[in-house]
N, C-alpha and C positions, 0 to 999 in steps of 0.2 A: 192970291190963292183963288182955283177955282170955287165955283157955287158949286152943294151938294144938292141941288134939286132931283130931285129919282125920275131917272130918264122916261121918256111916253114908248122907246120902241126898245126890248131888251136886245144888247149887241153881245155875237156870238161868234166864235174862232169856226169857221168852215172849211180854211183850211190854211196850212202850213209848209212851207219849205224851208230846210237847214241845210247848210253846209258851216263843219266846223272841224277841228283837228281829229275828230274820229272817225269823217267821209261824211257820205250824203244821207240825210233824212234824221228822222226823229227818233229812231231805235237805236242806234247805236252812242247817238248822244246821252239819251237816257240811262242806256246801260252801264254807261263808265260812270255817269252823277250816283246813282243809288250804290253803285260797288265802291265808290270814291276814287276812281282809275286816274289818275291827273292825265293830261297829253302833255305834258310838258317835254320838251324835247331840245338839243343844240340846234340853234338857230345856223344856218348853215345857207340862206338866199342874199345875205352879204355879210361883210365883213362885222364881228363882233370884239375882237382881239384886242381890242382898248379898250370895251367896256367894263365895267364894274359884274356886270353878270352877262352871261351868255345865251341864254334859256325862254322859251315863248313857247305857245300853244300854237300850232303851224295846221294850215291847211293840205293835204297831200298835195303835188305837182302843182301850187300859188298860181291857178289858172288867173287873170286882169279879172279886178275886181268888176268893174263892168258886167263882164262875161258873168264871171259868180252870181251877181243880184239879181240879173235876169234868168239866169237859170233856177234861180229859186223863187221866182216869181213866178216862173212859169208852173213849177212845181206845185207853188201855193195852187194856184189858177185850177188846175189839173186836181188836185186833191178836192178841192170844191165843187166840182163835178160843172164847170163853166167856160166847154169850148167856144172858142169863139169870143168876139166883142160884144156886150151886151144893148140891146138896142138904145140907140139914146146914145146924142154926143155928148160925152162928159157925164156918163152917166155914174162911171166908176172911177173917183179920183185915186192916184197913186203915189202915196206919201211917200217919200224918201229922203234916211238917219245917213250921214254922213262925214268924215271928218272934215274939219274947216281949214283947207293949202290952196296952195295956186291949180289944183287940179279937181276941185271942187265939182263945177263947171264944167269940165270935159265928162268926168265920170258921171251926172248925170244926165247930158247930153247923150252920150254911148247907152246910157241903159235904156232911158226914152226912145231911142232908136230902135235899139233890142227887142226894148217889149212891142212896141209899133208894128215891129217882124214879123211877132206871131200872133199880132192879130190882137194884147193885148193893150189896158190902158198904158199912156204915155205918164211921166212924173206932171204933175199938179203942182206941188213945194217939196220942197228938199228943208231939210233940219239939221243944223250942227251946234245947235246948242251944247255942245261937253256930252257927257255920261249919263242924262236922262234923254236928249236927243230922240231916239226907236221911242222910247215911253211918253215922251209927251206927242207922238205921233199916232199913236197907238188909243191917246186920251182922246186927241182930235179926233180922228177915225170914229171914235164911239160915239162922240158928241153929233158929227153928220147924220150917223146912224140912227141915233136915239132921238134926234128932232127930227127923222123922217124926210131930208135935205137927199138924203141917198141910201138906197136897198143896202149900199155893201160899200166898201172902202179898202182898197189894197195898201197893204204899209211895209215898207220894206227899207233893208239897213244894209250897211255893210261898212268891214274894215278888217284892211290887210295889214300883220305888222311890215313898218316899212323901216330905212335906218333913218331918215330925221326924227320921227318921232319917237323911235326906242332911244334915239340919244339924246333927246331934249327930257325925257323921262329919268334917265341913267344919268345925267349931270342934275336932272335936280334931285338926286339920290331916292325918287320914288319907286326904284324896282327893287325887287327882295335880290338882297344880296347872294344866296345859295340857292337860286332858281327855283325854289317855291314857294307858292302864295296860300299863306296857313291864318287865313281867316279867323279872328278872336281868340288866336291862343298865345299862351306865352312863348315868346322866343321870335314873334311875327316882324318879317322887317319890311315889307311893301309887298309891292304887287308883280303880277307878272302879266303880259300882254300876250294877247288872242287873238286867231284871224275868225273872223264870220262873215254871214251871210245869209239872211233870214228875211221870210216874206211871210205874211199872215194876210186871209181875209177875213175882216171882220163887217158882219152882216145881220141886218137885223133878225131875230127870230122870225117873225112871220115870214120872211121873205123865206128863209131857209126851207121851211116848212114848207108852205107852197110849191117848193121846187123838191119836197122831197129827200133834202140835203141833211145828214144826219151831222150835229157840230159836233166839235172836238170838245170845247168846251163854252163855258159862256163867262163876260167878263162882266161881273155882278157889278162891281167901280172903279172908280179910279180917282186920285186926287192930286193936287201940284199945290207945291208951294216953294217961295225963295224967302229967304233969311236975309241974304248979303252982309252975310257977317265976315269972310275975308274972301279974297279973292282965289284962293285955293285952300284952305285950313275951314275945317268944319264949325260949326259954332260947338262950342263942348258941350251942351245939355241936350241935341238935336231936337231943338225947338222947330225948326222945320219938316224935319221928317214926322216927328207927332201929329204937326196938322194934314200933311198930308196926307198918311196912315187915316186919323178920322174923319177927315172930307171921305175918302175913298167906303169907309165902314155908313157914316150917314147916310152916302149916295145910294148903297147897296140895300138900306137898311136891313142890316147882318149886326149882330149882336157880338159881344166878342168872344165870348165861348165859341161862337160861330165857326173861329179861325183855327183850322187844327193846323196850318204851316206856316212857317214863314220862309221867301228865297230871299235873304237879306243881301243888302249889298254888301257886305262884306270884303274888302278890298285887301286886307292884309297891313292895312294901315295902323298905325298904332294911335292915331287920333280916332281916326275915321271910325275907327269898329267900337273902340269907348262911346263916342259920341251917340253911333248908332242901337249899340247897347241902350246908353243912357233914354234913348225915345223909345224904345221896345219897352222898359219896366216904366217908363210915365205912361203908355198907352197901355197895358196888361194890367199893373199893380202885380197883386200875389197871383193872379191866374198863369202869370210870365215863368215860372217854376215848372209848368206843364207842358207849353208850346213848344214844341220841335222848331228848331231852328237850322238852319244852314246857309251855307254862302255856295253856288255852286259854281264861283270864278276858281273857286280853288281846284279845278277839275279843268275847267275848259279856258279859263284866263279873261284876261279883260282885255274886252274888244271898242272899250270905250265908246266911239257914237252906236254902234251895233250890239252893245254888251245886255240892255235893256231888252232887246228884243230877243237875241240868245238865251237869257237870264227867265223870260216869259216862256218861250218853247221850251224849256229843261220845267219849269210849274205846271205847263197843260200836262208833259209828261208824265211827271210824276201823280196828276189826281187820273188822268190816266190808265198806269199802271199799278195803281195803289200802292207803292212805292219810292222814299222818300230820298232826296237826294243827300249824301256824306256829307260834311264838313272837312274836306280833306285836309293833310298837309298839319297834323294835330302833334302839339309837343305838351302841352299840358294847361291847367289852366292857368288864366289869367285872374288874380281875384276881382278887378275890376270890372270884368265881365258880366261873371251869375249868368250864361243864356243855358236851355236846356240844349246842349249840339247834339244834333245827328253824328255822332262818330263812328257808328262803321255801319255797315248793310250787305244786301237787303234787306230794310225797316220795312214792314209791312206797316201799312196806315192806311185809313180810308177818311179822309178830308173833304170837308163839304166844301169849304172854303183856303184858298191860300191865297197870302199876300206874295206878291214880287215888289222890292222894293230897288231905287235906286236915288243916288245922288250923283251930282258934279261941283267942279270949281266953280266956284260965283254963287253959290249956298244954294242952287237949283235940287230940287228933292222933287221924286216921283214914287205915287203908292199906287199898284192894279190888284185890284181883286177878282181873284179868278173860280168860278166855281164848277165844279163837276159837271160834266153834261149830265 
């Protein structure tokens, strides 16, 4: 697990680009999480006829993912008010969440080229660690940041549903069988997958300020931890997720009343969301009765390497617009649950702090905490 040591420089979101099943940018994503609008849709870019379920959260016109990451990179870049390359070679490294096939490689070779195009940074590393992937990229980033190694750090993800992977998912029977993904409730049978494409820069405060640049919001901590308790099957008390939840609150030090949200990962799993449960009431106790909770895969889908960094732009959103995202896809409770959900909206709230949380296969867990500008 990471050390909570409380960073020397505080790192700040300056800027952001999105593309997800609802088009481009950060408004219209938001808009469907706080109303709980799913994008769920027939999957229709190949063949689904033999699958067990038909249904994904789709990008309009699946422009090459490629093309997607840099165009929201550029977007991020652009939002941050930073034409141009910044002086200094390697000044600004470019993390980039990916899924791990034979096309690995190509795709971020094309984006490195892409961004090179316009003038911005080329990729540095690439990450395919599973489902925290964008999040522990997002950790690094901050880490550069907060030891003053670099002003700013571009982090960027991406993932298109494609058919080996909906069918390696759909044969190991981890997608919802009625096309959609109903986060911590009863009746919940998996998950459902997502296309994204998201770029943040995160930047020190001074640096920000100095240039004038007003953040979107700023990321208080963040913390990682693994378990390796199976190779896909969550450990059942999320003993991992707890530590990483408290690395991220020490690093912050943020109290935990502190926490008015949580964006949980919530996958529609029937382990996963118990498990997950289960480290939200060991890290709460009885204050867990009060914290708003939700999952906002159940709106925009799991985008798995990219779903962390989707999952973090629907939280800047929401402290944002003070505005809390649904728990969609709701049939009733589950009693093994107890979370307070977000079920329907617009929830007015105004949160000083929210967690984004995620996991993956291999007991990998990721906590950001993100606080209001």
């Amino acid at each position: 697990m990471s050390t909570s040591a409380p960073p020397a420089a505080r790192p700040v979101f300056t800027g952001l680009g999105v593309l997800s099943a609802f088009g481009s940018g950060l408004a219209p994503l938001t808009d469907a999480a706080v109303h709980g609008r799913s994008g769920f849709t027939e999957v229709t870019r190949f063949d689904v006829s033999r699958r067990g379920t038909t249904r994904a959260a789709l990008l309009p016109g699946a422009p090459p993912l490629a093309r997607a990451v840099v165009d929201v990179v550029a977007d991020a870049w652009q939002q941050a008010g930073l034409p141009g390359l910044p002086a200094g070679p390697g000044d600004t490294p470019l993390l980039l969440a990916l899924h791990s096939d034979l096309r690995t490689g190509e795709v971020a070779e094309a984006v490195g080229k892409g961004a090179a195009a316009l003038g911005l940074p080329e990729v540095t590393r690439v990450y395919t660690g599973a489902c925290t992937a964008a999040a522990t990229a997002v950790a690094d980033a901050a880490v550069l940041v907060a030891s003053g190694r670099h002003p700013r750090v571009l982090v960027a993800a991406g993932h298109l549903v494609e058919p080996g992977v909906f069918a390696a998912f759909d044969a190991g029977r981890a997608l919802a069988r009625d096309g959609e993904l109903r986060p911590f409730s009863a009746g919940r049978t998996g998950t459902v997958l997502g296309d994204a494409a998201v770029a943040v820069v995160v930047e020190a405060e001074g640096s920000a300020e100095r240039r004038g640049a007003r953040p979107l919001a700023r990321l208080a901590g963040w913390g990682r931890s693994g378990d390796a308790h199976h190779v896909c099957r969550p450990r059942p008390d999320g003993e991992g997720v707890v530590r990483a939840v408290r690395a991220a609150l020490t690093r912050a030090g943020v109290a935990l009343a502190e926490v008015g949200y949580v964006n949980a990962n919530g996958t529609g799993s029937q382990l996963s969301d118990l498990a997950e449960a289960r480290a939200l009431r060991e890290v709460f106790g009885g204050a867990l009765h009060r914290l708003p909770v939700s999952s906002s895969k159940s709106v925009h889908g799991h985008a798995l390497e990219a779903s962390a960094l989707l999952e973090l732009a629907v939280t800047i959103g929401a402290l944002e617009s003070e505005r809390l995202p649904v728990n969609a896809g709701w049939l009733g409770a589950d009693p093994e649950i107890g979370l307070n959900l977000v079920l329907s909206g617009p929830r007015r709230e105004r949160p000083a702090h929210a967690l984004s949380l995620n996991s993956a296969f291999g007991g990998a867990n990721t906590a950001l905490l993100v606080a209001a500008a």
